[in-house]
N, CA, C and O atoms as a GROMACS GRO file, in nm:
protein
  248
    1UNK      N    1   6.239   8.601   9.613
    1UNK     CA    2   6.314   8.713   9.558
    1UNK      C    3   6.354   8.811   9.668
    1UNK      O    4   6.459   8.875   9.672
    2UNK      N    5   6.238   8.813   9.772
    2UNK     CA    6   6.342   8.933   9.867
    2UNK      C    7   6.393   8.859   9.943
    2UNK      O    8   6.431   8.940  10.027
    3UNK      N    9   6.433   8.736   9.989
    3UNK     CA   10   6.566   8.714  10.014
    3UNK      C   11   6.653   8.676   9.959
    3UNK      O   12   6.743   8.608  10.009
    4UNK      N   13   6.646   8.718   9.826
    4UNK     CA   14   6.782   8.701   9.731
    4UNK      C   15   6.832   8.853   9.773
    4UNK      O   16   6.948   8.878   9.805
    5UNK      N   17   6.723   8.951   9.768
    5UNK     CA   18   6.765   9.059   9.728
    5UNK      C   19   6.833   9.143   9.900
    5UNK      O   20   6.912   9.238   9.896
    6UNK      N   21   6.786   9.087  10.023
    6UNK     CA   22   6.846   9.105  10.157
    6UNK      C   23   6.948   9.033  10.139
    6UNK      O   24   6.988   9.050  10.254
    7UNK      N   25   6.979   9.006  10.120
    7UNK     CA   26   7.105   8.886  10.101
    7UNK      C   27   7.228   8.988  10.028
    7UNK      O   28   7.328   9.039  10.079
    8UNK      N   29   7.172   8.994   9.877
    8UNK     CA   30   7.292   9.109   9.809
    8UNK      C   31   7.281   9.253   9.860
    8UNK      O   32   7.354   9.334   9.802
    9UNK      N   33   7.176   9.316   9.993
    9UNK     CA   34   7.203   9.429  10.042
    9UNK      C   35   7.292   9.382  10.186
    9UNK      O   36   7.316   9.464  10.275
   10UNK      N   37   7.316   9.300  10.191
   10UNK     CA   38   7.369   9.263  10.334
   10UNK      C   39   7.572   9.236  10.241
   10UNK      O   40   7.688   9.264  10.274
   11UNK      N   41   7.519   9.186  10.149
   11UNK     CA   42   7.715   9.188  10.060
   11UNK      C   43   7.725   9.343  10.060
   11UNK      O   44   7.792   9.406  10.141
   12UNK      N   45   7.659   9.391   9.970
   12UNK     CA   46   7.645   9.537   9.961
   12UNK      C   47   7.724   9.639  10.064
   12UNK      O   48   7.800   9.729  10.026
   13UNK      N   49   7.688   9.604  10.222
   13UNK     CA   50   7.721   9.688  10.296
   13UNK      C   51   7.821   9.629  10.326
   13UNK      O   52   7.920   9.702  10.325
   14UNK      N   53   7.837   9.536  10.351
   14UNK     CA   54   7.995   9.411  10.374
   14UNK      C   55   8.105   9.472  10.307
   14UNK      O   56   8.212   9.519  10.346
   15UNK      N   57   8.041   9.458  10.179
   15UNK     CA   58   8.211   9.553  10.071
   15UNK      C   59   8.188   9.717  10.107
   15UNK      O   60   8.296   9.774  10.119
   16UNK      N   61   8.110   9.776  10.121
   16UNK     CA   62   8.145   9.900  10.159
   16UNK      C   63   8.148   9.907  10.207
   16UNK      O   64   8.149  10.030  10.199
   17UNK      N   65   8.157   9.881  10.350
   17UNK     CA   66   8.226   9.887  10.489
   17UNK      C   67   8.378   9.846  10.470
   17UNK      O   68   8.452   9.930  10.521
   18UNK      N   69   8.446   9.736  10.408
   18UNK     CA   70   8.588   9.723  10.385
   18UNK      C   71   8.657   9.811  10.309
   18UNK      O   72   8.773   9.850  10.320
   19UNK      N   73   8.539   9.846  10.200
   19UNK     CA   74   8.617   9.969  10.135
   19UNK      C   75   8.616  10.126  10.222
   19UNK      O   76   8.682  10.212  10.163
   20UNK      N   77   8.576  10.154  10.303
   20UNK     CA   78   8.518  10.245  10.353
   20UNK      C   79   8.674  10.248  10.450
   20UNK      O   80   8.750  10.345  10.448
   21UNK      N   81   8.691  10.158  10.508
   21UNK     CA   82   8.782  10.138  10.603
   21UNK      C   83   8.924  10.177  10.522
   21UNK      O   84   9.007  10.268  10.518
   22UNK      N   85   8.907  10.099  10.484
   22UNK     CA   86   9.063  10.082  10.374
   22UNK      C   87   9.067  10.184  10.315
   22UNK      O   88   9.183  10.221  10.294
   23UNK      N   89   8.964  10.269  10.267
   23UNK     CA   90   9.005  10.403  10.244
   23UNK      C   91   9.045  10.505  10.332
   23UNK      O   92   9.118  10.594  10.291
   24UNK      N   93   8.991  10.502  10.493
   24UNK     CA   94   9.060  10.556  10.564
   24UNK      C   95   9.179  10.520  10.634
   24UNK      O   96   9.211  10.560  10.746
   25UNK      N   97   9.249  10.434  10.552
   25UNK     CA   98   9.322  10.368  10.612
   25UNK      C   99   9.339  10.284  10.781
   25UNK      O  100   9.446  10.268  10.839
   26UNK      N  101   9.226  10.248  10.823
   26UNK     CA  102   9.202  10.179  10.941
   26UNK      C  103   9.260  10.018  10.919
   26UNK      O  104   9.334   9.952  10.992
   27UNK      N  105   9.187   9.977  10.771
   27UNK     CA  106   9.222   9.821  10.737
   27UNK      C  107   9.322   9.821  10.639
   27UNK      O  108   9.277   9.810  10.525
   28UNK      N  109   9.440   9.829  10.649
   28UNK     CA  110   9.559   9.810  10.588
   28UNK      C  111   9.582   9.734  10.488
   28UNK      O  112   9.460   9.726  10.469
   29UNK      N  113   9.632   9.660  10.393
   29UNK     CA  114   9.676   9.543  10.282
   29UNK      C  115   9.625   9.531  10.160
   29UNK      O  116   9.619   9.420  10.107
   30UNK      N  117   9.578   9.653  10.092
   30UNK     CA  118   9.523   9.684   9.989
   30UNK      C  119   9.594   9.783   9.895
   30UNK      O  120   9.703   9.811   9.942
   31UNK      N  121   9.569   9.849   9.770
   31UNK     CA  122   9.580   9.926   9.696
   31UNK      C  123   9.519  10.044   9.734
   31UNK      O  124   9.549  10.161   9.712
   32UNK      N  125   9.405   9.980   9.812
   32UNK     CA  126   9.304  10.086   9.827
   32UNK      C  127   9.287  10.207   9.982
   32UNK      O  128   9.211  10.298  10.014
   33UNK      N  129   9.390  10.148  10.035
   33UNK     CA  130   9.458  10.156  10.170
   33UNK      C  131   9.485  10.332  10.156
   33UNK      O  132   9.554  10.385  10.070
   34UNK      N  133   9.434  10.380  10.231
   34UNK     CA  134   9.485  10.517  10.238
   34UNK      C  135   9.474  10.616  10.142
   34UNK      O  136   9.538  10.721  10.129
   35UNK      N  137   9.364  10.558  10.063
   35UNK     CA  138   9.284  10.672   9.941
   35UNK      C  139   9.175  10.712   9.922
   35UNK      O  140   9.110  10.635   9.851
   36UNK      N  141   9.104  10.829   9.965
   36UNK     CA  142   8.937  10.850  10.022
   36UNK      C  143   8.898  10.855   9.906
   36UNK      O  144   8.804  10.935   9.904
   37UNK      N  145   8.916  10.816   9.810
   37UNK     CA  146   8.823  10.813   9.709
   37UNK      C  147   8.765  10.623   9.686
   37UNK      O  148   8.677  10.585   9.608
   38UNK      N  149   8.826  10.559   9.756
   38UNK     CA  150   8.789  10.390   9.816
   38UNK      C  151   8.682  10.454   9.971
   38UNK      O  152   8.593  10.375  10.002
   39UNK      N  153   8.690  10.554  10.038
   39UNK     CA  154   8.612  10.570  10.144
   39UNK      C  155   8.502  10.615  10.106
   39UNK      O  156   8.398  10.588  10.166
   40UNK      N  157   8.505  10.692  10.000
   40UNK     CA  158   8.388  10.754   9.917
   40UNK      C  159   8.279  10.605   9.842
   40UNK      O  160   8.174  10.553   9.881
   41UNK      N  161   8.338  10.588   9.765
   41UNK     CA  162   8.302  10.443   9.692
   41UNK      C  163   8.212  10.352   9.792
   41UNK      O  164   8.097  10.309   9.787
   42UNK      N  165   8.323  10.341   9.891
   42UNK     CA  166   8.257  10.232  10.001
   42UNK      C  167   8.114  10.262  10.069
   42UNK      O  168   8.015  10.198  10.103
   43UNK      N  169   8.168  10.421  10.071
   43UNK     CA  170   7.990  10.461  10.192
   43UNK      C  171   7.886  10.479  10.101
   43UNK      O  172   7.780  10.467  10.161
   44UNK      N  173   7.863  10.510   9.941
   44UNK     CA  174   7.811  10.492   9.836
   44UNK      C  175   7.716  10.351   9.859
   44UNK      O  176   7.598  10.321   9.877
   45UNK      N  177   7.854  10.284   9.845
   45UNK     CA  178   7.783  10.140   9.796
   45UNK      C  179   7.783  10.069   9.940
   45UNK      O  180   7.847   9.964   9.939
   46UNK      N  181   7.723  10.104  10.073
   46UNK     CA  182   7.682  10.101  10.187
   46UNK      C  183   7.554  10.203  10.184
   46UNK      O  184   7.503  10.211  10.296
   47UNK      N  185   7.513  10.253  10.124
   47UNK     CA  186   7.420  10.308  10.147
   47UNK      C  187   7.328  10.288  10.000
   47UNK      O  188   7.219  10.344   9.992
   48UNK      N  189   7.371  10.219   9.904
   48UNK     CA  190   7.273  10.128   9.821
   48UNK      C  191   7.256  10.001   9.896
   48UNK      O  192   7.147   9.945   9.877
   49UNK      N  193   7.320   9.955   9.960
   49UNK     CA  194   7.290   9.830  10.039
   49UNK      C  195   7.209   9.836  10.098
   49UNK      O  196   7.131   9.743  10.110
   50UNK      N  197   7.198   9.932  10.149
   50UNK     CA  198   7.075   9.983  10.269
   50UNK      C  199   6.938   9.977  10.223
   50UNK      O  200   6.838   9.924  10.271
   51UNK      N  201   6.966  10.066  10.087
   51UNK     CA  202   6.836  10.114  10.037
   51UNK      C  203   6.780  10.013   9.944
   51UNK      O  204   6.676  10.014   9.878
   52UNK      N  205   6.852   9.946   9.954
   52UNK     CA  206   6.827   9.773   9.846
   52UNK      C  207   6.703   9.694   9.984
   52UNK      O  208   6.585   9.657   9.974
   53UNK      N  209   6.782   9.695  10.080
   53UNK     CA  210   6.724   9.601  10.157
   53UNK      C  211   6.584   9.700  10.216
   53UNK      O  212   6.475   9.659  10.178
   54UNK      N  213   6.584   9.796  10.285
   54UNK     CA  214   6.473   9.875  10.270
   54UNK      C  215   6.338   9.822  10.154
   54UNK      O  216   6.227   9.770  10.166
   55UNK      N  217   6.438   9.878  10.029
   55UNK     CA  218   6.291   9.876   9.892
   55UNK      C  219   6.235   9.716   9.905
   55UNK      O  220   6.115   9.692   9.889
   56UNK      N  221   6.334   9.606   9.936
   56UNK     CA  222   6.283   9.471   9.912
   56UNK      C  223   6.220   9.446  10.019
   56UNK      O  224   6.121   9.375  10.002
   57UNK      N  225   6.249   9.487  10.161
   57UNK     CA  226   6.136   9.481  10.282
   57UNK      C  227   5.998   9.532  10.240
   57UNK      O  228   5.891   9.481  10.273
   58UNK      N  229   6.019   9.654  10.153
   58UNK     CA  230   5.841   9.727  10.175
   58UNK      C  231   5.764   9.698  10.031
   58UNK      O  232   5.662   9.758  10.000
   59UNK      N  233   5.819   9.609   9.956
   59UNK     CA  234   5.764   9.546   9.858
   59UNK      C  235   5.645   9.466   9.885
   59UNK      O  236   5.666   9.368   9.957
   60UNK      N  237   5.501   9.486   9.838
   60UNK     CA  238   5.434   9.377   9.863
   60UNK      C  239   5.470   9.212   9.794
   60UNK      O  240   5.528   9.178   9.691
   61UNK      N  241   5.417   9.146   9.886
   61UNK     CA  242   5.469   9.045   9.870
   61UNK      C  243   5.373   8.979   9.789
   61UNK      O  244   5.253   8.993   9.811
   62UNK      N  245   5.432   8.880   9.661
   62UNK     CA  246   5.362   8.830   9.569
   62UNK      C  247   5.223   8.764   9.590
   62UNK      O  248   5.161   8.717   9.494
   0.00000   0.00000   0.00000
């Protein structure tokens, strides 16, 4: 289970890092291109990614 769960904090920061970008318009070809409320979203859900992989590291292990 915690490497299911490092795994979906490692997607986690993957999409909010693209969204993050694309909201500041750095990564171009989106909808989401040039609207900080996609930069907002993104660093959100980059920083549940984080804290996903964190909580499943300091979990004792079964």
């Amino acid at each position: 289970m915690r490497v299911v769960l490092t795994i979906l904090g490692v997607l986690m920061i993957l999409m909010g890092g693209i969204w993050t970008l694309q909201g500041f318009n750095i990564l171009p070809g989106s909808f989401m291109t040039g609207d900080l409320k996609w930069a907002i979203y993104g660093s959100v859900l980059s920083l549940a990614g984080i804290a996903l992989i964190v909580w499943s590291r300091r979990r004792p292990a079964p």
